[in-house]
DSSP file (Angstrom, degrees, kcal/mol; ACC not computed):
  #  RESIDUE AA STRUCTURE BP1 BP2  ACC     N-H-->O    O-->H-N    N-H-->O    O-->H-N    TCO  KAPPA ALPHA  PHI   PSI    X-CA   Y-CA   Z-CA
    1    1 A X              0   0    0      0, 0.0     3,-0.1     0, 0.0    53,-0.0   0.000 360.0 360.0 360.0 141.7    3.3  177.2   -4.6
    2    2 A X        -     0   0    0      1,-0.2     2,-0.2    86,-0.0    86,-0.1  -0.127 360.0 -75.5 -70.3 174.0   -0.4  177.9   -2.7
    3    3 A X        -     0   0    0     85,-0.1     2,-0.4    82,-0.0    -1,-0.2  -0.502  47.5-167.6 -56.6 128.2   -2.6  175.5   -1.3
    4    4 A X        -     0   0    0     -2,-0.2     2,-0.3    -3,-0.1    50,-0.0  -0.983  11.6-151.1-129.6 142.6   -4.3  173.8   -4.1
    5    5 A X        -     0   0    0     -2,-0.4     2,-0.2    80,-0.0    -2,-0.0  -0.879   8.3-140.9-122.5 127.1   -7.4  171.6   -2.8
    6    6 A X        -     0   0    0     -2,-0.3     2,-0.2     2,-0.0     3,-0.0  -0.668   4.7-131.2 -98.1 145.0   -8.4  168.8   -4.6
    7    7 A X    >>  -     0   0    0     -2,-0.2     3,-1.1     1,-0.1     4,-0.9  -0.581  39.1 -98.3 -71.2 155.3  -12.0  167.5   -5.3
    8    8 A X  H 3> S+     0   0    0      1,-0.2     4,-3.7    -2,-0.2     5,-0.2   0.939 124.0  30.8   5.1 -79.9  -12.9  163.8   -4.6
    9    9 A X  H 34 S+     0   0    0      1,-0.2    -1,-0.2     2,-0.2     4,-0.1   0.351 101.9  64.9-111.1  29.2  -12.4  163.2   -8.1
   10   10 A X  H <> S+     0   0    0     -3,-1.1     4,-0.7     2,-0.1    -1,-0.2   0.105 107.3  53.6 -81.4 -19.2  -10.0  165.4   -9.2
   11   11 A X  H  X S+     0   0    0     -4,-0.9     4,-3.6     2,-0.2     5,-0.2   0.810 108.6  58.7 -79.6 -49.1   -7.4  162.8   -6.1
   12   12 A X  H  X S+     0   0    0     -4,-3.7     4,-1.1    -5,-0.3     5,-0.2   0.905 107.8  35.5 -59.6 -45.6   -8.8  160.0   -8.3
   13   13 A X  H  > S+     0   0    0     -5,-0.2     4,-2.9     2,-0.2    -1,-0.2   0.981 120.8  49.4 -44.8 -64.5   -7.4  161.5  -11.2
   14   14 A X  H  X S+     0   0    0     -4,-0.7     4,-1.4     2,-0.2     5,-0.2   0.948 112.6  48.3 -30.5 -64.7   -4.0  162.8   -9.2
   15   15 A X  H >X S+     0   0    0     -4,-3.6     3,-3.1     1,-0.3     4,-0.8   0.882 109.0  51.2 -70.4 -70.7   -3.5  159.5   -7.7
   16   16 A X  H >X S+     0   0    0     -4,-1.1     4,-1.3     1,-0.3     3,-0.8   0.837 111.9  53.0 -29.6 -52.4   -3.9  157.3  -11.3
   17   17 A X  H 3< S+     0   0    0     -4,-2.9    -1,-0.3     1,-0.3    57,-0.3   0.743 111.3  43.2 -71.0 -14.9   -1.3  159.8  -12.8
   18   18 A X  H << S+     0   0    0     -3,-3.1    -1,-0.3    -4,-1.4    -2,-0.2   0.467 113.8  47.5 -99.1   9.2    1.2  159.2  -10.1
   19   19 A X  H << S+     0   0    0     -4,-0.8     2,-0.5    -3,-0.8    -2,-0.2   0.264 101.4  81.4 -91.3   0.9    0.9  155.6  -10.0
   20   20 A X  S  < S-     0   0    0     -4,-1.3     2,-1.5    -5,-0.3     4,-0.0  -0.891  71.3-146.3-111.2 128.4    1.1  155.5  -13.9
   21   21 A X  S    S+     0   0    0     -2,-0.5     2,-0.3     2,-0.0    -3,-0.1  -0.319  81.4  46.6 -96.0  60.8    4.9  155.6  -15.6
   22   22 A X  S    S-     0   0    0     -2,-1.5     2,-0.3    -5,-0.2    -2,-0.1  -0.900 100.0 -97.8-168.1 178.9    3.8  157.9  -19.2
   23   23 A X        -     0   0    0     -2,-0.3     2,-0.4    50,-0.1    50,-0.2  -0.419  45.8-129.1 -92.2 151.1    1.7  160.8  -19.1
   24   24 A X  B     -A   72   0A   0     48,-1.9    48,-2.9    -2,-0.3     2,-0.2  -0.944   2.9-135.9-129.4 149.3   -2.2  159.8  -20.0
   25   25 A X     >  -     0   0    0     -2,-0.4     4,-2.0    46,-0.3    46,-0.2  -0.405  39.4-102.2 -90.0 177.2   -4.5  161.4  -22.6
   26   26 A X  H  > S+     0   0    0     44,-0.4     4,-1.6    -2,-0.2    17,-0.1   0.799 124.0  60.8 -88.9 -28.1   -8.3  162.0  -21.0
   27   27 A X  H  > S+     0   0    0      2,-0.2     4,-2.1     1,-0.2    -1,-0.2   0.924 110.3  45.5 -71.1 -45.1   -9.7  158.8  -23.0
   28   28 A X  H  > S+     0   0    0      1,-0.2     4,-4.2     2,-0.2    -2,-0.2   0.958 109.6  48.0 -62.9 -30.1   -7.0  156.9  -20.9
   29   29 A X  H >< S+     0   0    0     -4,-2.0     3,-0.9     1,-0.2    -1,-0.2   0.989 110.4  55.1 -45.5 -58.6   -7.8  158.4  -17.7
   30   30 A X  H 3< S+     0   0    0     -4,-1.6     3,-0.5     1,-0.3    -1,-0.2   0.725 116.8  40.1 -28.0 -64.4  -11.4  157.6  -18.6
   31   31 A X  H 3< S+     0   0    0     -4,-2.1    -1,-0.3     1,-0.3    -2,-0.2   0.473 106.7  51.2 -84.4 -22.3  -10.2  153.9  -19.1
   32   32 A X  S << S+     0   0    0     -4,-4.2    -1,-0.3    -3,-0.9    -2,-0.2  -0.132  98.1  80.1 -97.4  38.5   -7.7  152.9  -16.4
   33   33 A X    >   +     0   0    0     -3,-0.5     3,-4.3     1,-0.1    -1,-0.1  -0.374  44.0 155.0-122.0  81.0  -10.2  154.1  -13.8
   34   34 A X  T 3  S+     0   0    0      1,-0.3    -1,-0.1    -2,-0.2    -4,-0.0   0.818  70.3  51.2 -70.9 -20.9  -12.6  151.5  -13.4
   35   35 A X  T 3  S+     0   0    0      2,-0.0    -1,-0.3     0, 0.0    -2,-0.0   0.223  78.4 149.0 -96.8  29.4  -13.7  152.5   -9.7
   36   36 A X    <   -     0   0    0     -3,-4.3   -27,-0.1    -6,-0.2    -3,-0.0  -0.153  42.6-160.9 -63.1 155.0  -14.1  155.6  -10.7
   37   37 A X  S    S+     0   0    0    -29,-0.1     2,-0.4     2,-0.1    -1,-0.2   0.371  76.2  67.4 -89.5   5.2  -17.2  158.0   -8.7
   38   38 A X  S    S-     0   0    0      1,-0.1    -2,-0.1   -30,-0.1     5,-0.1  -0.830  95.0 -93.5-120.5 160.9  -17.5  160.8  -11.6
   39   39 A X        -     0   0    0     -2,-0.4     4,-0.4     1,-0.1    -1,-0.1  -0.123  30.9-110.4 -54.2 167.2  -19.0  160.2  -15.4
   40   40 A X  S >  S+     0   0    0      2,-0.2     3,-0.7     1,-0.1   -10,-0.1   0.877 121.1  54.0 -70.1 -48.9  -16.9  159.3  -18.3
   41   41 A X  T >  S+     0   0    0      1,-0.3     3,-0.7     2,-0.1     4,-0.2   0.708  93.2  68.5 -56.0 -33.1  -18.0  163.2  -19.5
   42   42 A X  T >> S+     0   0    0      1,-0.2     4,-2.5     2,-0.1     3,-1.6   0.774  79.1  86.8 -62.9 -36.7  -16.8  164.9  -16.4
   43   43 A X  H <> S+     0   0    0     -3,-0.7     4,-1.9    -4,-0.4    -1,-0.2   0.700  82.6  48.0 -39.3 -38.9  -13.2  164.1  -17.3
   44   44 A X  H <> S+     0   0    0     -3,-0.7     4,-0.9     2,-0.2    -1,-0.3   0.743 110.5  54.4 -95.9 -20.6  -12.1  167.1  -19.6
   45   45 A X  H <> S+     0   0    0     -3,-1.6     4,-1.7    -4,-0.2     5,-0.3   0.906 115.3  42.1 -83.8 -30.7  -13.5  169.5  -17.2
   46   46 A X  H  X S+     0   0    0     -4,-2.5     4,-2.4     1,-0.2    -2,-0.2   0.864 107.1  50.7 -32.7 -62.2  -11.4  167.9  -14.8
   47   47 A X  H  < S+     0   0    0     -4,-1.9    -1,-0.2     2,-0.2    -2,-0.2   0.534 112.3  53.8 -70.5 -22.9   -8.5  167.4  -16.5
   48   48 A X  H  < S+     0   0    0     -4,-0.9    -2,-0.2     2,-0.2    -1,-0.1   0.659 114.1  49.8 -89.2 -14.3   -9.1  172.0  -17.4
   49   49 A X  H >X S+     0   0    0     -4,-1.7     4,-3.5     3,-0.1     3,-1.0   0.804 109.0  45.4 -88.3 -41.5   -9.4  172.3  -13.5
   50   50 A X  T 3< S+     0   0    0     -4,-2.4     6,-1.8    -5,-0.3     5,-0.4   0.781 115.6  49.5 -67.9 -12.7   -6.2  170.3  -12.7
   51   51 A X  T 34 S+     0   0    0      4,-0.2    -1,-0.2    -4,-0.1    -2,-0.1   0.745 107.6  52.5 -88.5  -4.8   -4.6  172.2  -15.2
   52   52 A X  T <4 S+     0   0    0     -3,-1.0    -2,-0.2     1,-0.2    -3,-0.1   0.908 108.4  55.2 -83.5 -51.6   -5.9  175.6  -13.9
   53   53 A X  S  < S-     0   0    0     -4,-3.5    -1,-0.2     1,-0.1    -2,-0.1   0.238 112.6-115.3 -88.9  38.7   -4.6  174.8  -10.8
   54   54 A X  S    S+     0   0    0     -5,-0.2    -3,-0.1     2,-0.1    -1,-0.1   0.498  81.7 118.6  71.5  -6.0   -1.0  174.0  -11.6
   55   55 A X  S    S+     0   0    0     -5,-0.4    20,-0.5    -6,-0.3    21,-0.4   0.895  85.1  10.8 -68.1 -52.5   -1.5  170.0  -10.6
   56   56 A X        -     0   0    0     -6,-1.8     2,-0.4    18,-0.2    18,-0.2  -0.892  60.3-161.5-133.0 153.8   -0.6  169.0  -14.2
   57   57 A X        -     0   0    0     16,-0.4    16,-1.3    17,-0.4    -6,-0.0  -0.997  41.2 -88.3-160.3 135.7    0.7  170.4  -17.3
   58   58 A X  E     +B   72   0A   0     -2,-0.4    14,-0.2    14,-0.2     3,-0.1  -0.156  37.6 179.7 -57.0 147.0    0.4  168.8  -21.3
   59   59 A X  E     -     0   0A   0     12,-2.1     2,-0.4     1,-0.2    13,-0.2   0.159  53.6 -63.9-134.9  -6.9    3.4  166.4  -22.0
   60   60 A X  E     -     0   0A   0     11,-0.3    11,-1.0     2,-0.0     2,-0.3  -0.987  53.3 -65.4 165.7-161.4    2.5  165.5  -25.4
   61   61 A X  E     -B   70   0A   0     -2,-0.4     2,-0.3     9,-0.2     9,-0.2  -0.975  29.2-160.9-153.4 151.9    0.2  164.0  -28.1
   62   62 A X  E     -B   69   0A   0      7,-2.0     7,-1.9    -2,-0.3     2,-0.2  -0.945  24.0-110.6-113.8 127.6   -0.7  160.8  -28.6
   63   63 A X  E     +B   68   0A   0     -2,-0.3     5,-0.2     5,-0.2     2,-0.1  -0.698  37.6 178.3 -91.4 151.0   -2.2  159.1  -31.7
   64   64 A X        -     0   0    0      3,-2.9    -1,-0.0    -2,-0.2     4,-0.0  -0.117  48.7 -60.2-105.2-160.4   -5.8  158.0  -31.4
   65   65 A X  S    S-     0   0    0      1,-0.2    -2,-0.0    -2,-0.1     3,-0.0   0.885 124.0 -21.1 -22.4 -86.9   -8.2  156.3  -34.0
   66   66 A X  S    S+     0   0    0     -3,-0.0    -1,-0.2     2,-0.0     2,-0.1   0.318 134.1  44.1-101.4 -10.7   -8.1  158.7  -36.1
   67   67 A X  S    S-     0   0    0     -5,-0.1    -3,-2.9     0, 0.0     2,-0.5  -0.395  76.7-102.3-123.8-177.0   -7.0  161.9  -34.3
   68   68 A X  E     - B   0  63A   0     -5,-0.2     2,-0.3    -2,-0.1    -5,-0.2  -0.925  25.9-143.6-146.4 144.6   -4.3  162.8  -31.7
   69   69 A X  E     - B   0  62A   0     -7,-1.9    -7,-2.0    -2,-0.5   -44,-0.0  -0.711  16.2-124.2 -96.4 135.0   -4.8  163.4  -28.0
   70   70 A X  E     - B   0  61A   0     -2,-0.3     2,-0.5    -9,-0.2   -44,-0.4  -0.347  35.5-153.1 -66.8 163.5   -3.0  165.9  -25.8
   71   71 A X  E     -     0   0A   0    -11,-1.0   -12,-2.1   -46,-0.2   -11,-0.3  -0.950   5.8-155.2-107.9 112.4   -1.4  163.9  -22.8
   72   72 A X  E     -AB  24  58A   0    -48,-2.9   -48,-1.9    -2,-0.5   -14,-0.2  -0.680  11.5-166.1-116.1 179.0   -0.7  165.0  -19.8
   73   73 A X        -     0   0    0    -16,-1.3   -16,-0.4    -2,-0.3   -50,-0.1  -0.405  37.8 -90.4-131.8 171.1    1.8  164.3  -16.7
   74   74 A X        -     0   0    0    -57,-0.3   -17,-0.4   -18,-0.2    -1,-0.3  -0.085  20.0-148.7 -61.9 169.9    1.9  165.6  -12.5
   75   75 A X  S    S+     0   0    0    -20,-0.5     2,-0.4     1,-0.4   -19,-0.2   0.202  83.2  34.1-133.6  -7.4    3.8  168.7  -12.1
   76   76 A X  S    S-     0   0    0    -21,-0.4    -1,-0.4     3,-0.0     2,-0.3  -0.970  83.7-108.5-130.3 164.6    4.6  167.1   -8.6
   77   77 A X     >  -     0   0    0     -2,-0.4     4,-2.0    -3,-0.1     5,-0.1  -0.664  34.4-120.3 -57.9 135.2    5.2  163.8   -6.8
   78   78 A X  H  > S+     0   0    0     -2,-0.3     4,-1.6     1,-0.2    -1,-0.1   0.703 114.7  64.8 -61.3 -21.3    2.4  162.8   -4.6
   79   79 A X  H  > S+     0   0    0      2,-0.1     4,-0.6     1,-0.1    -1,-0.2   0.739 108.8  40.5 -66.2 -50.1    5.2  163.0   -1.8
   80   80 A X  H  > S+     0   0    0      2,-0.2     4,-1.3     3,-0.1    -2,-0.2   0.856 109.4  58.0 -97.4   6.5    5.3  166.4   -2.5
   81   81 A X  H >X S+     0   0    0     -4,-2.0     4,-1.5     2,-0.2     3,-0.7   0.978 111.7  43.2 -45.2 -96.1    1.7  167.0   -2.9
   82   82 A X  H 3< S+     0   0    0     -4,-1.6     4,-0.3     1,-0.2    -1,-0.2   0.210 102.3  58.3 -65.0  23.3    1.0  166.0    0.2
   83   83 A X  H 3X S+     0   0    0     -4,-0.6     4,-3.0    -2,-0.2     5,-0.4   0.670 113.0  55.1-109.6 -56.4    4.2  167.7    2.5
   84   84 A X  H <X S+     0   0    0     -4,-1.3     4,-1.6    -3,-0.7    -2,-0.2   0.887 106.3  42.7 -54.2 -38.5    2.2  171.1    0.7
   85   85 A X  H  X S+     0   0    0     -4,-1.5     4,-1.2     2,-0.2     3,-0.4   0.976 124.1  48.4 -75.2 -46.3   -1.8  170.2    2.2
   86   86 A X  H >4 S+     0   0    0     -4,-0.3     3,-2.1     1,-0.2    -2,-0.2   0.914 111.1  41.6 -30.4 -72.3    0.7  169.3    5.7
   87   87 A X  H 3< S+     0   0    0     -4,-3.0    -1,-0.2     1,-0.3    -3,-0.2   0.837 115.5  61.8 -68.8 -30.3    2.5  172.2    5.7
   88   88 A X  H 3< S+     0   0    0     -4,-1.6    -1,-0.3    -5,-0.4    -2,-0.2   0.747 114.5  18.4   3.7 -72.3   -1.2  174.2    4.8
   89   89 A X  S << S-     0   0    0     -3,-2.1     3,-0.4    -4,-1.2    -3,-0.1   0.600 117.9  -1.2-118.0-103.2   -2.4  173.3    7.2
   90   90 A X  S >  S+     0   0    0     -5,-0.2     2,-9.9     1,-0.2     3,-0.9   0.940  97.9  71.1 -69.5 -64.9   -2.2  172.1   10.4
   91   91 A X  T 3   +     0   0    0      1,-0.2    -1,-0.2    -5,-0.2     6,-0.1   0.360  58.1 123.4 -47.5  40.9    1.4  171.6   11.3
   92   92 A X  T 3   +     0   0    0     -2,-9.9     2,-1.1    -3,-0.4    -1,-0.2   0.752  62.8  57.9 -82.5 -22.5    2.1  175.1   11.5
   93   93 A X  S X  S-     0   0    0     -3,-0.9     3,-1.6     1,-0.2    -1,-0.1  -0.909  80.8-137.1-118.7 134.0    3.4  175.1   15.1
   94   94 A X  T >  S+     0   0    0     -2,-1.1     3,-0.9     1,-0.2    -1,-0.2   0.592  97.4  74.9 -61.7 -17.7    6.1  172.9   15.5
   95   95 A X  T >> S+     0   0    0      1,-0.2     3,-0.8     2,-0.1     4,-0.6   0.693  90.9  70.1 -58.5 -29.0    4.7  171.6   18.9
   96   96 A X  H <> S+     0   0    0     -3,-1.6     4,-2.0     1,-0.2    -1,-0.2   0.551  75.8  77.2 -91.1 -14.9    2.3  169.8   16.6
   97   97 A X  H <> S+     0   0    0     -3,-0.9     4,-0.8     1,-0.2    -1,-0.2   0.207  85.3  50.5 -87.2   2.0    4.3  167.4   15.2
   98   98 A X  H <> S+     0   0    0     -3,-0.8     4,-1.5     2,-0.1    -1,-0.2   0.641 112.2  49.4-110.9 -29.5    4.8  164.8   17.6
   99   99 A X  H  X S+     0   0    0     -4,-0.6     4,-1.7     2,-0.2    -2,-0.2   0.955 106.6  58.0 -52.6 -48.8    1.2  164.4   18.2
  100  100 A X  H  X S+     0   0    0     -4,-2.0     4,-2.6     2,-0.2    -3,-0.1   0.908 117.5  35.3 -34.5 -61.7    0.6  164.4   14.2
  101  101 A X  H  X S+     0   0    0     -4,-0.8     4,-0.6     1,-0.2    -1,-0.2   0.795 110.2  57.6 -83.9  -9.0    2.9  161.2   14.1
  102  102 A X  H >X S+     0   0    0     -4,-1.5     4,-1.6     2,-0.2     3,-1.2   0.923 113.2  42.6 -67.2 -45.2    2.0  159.8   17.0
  103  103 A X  H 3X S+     0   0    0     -4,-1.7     4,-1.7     1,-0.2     5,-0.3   0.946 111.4  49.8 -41.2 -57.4   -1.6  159.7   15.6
  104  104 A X  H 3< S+     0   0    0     -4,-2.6    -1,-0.2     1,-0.3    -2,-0.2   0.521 113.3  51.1 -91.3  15.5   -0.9  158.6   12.1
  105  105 A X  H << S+     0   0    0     -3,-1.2    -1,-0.3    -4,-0.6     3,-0.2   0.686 105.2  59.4 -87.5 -15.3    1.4  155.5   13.8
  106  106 A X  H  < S+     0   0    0     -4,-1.6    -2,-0.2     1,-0.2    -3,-0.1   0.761 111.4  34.2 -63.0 -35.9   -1.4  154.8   15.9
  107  107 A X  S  < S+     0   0    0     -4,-1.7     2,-0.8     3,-0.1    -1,-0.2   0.085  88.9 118.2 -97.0  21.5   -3.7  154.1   12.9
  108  108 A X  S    S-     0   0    0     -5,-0.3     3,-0.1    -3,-0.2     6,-0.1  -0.736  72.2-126.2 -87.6 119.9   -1.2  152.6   10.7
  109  109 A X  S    S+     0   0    0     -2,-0.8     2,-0.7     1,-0.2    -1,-0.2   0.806 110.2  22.0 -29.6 -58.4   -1.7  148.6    9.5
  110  110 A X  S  > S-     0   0    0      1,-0.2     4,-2.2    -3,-0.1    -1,-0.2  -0.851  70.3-179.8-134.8  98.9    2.2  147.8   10.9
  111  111 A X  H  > S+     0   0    0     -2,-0.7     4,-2.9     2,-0.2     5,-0.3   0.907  80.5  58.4 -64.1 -37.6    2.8  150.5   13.3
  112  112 A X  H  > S+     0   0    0      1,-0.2     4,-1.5     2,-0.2    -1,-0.2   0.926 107.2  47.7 -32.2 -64.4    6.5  148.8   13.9
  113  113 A X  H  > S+     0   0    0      1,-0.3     4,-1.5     2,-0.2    -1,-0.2   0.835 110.6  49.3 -53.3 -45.4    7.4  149.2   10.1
  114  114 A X  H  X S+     0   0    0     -4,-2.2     4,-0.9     1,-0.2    -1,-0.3   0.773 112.6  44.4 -94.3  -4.5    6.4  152.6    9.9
  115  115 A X  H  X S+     0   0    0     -4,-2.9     4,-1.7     2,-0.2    -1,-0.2   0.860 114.8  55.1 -79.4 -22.4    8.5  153.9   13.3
  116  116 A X  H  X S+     0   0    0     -4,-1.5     4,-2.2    -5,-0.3    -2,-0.2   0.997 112.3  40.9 -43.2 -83.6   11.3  151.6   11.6
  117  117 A X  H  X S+     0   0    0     -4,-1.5     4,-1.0     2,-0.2    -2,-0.2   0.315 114.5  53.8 -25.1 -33.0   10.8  153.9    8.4
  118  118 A X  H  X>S+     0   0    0     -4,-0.9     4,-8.4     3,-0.2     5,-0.9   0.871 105.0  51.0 -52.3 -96.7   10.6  156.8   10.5
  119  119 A X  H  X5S+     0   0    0     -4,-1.7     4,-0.8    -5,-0.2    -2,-0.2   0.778 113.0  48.1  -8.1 -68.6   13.8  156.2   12.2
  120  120 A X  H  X5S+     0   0    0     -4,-2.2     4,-3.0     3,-0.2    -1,-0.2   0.890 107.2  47.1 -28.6 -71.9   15.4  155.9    9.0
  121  121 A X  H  X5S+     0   0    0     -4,-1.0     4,-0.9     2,-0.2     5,-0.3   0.983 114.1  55.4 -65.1 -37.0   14.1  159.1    6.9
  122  122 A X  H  X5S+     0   0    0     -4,-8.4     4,-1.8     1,-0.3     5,-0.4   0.960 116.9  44.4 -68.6 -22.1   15.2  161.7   10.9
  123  123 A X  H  X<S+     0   0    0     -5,-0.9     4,-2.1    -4,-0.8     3,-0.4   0.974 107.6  47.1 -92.9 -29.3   18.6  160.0   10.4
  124  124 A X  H  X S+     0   0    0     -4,-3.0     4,-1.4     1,-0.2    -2,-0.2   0.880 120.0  44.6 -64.5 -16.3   19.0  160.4    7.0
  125  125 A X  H  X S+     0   0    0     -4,-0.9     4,-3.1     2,-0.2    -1,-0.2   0.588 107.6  54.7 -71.2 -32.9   18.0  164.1    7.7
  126  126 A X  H  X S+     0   0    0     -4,-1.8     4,-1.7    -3,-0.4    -1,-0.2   0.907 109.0  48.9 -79.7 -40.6   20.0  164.5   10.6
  127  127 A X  H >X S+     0   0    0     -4,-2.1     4,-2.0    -5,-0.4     3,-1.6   0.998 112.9  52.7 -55.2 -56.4   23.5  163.2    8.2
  128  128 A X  H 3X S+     0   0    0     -4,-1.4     4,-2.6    -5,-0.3     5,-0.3   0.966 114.0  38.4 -54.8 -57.7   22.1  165.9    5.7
  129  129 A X  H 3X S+     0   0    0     -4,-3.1     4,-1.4     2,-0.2    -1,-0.3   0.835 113.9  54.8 -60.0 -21.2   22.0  168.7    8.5
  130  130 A X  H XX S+     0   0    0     -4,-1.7     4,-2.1    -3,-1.6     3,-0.7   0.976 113.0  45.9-112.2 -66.9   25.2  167.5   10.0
  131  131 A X  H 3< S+     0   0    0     -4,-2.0    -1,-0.2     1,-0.3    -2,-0.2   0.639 109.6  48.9 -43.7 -46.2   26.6  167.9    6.5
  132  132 A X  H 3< S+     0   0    0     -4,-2.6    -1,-0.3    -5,-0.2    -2,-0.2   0.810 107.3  54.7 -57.2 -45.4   25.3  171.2    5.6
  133  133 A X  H << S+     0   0    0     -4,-1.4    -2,-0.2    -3,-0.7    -3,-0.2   0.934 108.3  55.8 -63.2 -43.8   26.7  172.7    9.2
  134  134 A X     <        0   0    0     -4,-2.1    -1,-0.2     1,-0.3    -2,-0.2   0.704 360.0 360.0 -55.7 -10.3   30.5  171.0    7.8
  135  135 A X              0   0    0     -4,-0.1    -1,-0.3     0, 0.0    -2,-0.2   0.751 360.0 360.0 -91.9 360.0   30.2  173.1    4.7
């Protein structure tokens, strides 16, 4: 998949739909985003850009008042969202990549937790290569 680059408020949409467990219709978007920055109106052109660019894809209909509203879902995880702007972008030379986390443990609330967490995913990765090389 290409780069796809998100507006402001095209993440604020993203991010509501991968913290939310259904698919939303555009009146819902509308409605669980109460800090949103764009108008109530701006949504559907939103929701025709996020679809243009492959970030979501219709999961259903919903009934409304009187009518029924398309709903749609992610077409990724926000884990894998963001490993695509990474890999994008900077972190093209492997060199780069111990400076990268050394930065983002340096600004992190509990730097401890997240070298813990670290720690963790390079060994579960390392079992997985170890595993791959047996086969």
């Amino acid at each position: 998949m290409k780069k796809t680059a998100l507006t402001k408020s095209e993440s604020e949409v993203m991010y509501l739909l991968w913290h939310t467990d259904r698919a939303l219709s555009a009146a819902e978007m509308v409605a669980l985003s109460p800090q949103k920055t764009w108008k109530d109106s701006y949504i559907h052109l939103m929701v025709n850009s996020l679809l243009k660019k492959g970030m979501i894809t219709p999961a259903g209909f919903v009934k409304t008042f009187r009518n029924y509203a398309r709903t749609f879902a992610p077409c990724m995880t926000e884990e894998e969202y963001t490993q695509l702007q990474l890999r994008d972008t900077t972190i093209q030379d492997p060199a780069l990549v111990a400076p990268f986390l050394s930065a983002m443990i340096d600004t992190a609330d509990d730097p401890a937790s997240m070298i813990d967490e670290l720690i963790a995913m390079l060994q579960k990765k390392r079992e997985k290569l170890a595993a791959k090389k047996q086969t």
